[in-house]
N, C-alpha and C positions, 0 to 999 in steps of 0.2 A: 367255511365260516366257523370262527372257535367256537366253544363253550359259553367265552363272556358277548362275545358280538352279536351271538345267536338269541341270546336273553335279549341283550339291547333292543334290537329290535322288535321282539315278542313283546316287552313293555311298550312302544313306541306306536305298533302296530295298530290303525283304527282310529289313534287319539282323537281324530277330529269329529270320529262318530261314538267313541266311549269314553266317558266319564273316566280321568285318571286319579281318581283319588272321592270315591265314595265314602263316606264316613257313617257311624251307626246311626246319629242323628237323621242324617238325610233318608234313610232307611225308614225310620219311624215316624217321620214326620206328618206323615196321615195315621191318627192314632187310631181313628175306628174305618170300618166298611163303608164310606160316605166317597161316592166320586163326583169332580167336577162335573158339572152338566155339561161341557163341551169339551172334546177333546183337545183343542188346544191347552187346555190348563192340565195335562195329563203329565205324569211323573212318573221315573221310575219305580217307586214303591204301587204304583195302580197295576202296572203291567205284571207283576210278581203277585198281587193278590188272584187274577184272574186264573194265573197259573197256565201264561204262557211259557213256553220256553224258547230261549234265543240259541241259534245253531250257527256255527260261522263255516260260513264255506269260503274257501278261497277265490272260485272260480264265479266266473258269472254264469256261466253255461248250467255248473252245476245246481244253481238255483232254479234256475229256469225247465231244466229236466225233473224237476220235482212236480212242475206244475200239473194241475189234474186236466187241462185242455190238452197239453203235451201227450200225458202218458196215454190219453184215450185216442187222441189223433196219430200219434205217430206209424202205426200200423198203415194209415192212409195217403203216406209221404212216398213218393217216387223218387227213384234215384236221380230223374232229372230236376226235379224241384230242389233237391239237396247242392245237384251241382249249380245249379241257380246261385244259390248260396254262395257257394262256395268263388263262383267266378265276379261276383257283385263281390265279397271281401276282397279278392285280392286286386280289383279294379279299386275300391278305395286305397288299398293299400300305397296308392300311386299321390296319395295327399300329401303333399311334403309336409303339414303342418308338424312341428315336433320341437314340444316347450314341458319342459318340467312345472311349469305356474304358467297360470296369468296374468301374473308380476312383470314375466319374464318376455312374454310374449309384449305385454304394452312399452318395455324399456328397447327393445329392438322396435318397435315402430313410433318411439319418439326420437331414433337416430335416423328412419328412413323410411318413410313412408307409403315407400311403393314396395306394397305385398300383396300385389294382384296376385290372384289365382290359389290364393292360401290356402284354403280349403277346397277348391275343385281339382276330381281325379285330373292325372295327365291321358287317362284313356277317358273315352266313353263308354257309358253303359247303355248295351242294346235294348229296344223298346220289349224286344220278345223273354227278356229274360223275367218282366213282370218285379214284385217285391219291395221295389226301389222308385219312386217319384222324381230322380235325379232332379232335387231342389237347390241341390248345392250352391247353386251361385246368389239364391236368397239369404243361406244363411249366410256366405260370405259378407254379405252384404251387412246383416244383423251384426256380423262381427267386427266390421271396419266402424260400424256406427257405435261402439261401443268402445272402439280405440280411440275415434277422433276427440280431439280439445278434452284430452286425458293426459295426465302424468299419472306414474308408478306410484305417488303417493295418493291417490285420491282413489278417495271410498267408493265403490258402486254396489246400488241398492241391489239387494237381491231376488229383486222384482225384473231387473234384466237378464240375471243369468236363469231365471225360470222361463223365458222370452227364447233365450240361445237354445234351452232344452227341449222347449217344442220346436221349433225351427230343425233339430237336429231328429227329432224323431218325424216331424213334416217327411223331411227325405225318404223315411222309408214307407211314406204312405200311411202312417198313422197315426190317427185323427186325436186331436183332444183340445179340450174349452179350460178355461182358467178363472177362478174368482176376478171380479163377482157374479159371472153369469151359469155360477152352480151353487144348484139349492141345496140347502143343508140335508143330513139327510138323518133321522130321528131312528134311534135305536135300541135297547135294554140292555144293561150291564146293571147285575145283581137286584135285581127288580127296579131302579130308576131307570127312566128315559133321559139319554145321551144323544148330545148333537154331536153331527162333523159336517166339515165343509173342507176338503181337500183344496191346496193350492190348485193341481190340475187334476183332472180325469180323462181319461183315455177310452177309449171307445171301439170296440167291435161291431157286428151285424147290428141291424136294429135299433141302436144303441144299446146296445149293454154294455158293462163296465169289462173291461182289461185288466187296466193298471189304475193304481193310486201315484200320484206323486204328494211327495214332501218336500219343502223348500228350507233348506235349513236357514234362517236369518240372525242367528247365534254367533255366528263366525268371519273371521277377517278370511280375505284371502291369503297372507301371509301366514296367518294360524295352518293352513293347508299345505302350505308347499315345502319340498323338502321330507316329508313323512316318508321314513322305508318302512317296507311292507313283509312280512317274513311269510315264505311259501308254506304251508301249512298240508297236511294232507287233506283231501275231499271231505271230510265230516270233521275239525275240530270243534271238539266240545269245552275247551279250556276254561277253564273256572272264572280265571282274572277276567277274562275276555268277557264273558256272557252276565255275570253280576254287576258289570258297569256302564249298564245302557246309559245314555243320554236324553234327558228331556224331550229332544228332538226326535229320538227316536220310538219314546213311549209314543208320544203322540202321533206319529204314523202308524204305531199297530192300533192303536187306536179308531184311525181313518181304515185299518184294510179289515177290522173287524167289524162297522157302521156297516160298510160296503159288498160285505164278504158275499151277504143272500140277493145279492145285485148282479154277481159277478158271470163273466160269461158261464165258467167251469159250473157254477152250481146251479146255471138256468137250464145244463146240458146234462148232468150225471147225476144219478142220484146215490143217496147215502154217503158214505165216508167220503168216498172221494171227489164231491161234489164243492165243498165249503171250502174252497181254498179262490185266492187271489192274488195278483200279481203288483208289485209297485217299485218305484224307485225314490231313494232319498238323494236330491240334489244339494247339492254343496260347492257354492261359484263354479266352475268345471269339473267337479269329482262328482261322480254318479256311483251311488250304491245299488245292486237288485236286491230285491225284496222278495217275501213268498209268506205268505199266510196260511198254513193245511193246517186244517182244523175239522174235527169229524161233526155230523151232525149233533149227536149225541153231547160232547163241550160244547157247541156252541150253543144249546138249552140250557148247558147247567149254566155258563157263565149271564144267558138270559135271565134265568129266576134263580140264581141262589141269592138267597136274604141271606145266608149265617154267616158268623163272623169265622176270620181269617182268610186263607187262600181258598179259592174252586179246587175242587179235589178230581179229580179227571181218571178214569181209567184211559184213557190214550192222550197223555198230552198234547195239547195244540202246539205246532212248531213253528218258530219264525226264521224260514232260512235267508240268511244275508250272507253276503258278495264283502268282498273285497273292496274299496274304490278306485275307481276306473277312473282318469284324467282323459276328456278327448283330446285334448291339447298336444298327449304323447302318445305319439305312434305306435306302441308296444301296447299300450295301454287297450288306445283306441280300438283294432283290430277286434281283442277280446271280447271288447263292449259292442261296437258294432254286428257281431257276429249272434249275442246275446239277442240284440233286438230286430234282427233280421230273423229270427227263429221265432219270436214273440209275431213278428211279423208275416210268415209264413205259418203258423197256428189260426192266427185268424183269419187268412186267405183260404184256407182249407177249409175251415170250420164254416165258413159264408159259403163256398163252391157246396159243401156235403149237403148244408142245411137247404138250401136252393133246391138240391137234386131233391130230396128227401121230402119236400111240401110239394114239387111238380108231380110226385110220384106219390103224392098222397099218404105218405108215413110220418108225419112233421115230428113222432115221438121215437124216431129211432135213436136217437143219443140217449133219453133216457133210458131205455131196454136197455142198450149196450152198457152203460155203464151203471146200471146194475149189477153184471158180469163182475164186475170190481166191487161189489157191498162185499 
């Protein structure tokens, strides 16, 4: 790729999760330290006073390897749980679904109707291999109901492609409830108390929190389709990229920082690498990963600082974000499914250790251990 095509797409890259054209006004437009009391009214200048910062990863993996349940569990992963992994990917890999949009998906099933088996492997997957709830034929199902008495041109709320998105995380066996039947949850950002109430929550042992989702309701499906994506190395920090969050996306770090002291990772570790939490931003079939690490210590000051301007942080809080993932495209798909199969085998580990660990009368070994890591 030249010089000019390799910009092109650098510009182009994200649009449908970053603002193309922020201007100084919109910047300023909150003139003093006063935030909405709920995060959905939350904007890009809020996220910047906190003194978050946004980090883009290309990869989804490489979000997910940041996570603090990750770094503390993966010592406790066996080669066979990995090829687990690994043989459940390449068993989906047998989905023939494979659609640039889902424009493009509903204009081929208003020519013909019969697309049985669209989304189920052409193999099976073994009951011993564990990880994977083989739902597949429900969401199929989810997804024919969503094609029928449609044409290409007609709107769908985006209250069903958040329905498609648990359905598809259903498959790998994990759990999560949707507004309205999640209570807001009441938090301090610079001495006010802030609501959130996520579109979804996802759920580990016990319930504790996983993941946050966000449901983007901002955008057409056509706004999405068609976006190239330029491969980036494992950490870009790009300037253009990270000053032009989107509303949609303030508002989620908003939900993953409500949520953060809920989160499995900080009910299990303590200090720094305790306050981090997982999420995803949906967007009709494009899925972002999300990652919130944040140390104890910001997430105090962001609790009680009163003074004006930005929270001043000696370790920045980071918000690592993913690239988006189309399930729809096979290349795509893979990536992201492998993502949450690992999110998935985290929390299988983490319920199997914790088990062992209260029969055995130590219910506090995850905090000891990750102390190891203060």
């Amino acid at each position: 790729m030249d010089a000019k095509k390799r910009s092109h797409a650098d510009s182009t890259c994200d649009s449908h999760l970053l603002q193309d054209d922020v201007t100084e006004n919109q910047t300023s437009s909150v003139a003093n330290d006063s935030f909405p009391s709920n995060t959905t009214d939350w904007k890009r200048c809020h996220i910047e006073k906190l003194g978050i910062k946004p980090l883009y990863r290309y990869c989804a993996m490489d979000v997910v390897y940041e996570w603090g349940l990750y770094k503390l569990l993966r010592k406790d992963v066996v080669s066979e749980e990995l090829n687990a992994v690994e043989k459940i990917i390449n068993i989906c890999n047998s989905i023939s679904t494979d659609f640039s949009s889902f424009e493009e998906l509903q204009t081929q099933f208003t020519r013909n109707h019969d697309i049985s088996n669209l989304f189920i492997p052409t193999k099976s997957i073994p009951e011993g291999l564990g990880l994977c709830s083989c739902r597949f034929e429900e969401f199929q199902q989810q997804l024919e109901l969503l094609l029928w008495d449609r044409t290409p041109s007609d709107q769908i709320s985006p209250s069903c492609f958040q329905t498609l998105f648990q359905g598809l995380l259903s498959i790998f066996g994990i759990v999560s409830r949707r507004q309205p039947d999640i209570a807001a949850k009441k938090t301090r950002v610079k001495g006010r108390d802030i609501s959130s109430a996520p579109d979804v929550i996802c759920y580990g042992i016990e319930g504790n929190i996983s993941c946050i989702v966000k449901v983007d309701k901002s955008r057409k499906c056509s706004d999405l389709d068609g976006i190239p994506h330029s491969k980036k190395s494992r950490q870009d920090e790009s300037p253009g990229r990270d000053k032009c969050i989107s509303d949609c996306f303030a508002q989620h770090t908003g939900d993953l920082l409500a949520f953060s002291e809920s989160s499995i990772s900080h009910m299990d570790i303590c200090g720094r690498a305790g306050r981090d939490i997982l999420g995803f931003i949906v967007e009709n079939t494009h899925v972002t990963v999300t990652h919130l690490q944040i140390s104890r210590l910001s997430l105090e000051r962001i609790q009680n600082s009163t003074g004006e301007g930005p929270v001043k942080h000696e370790e920045k809080p980071l918000l690592h974000y993913s690239r988006p993932f189309n399930y729809l495209k096979k290349s795509d798909r893979q990536e992201l499914f492998k993502a949450i199969l690992h999110v998935r085998l985290m929390l299988s580990i983490h319920e199997k250790v914790t088990t062992q660990r209260r029969n055995a009368g130590t219910v506090d070994i995850f905090r000891r251990r990750g102390c190891e890591h203060c």
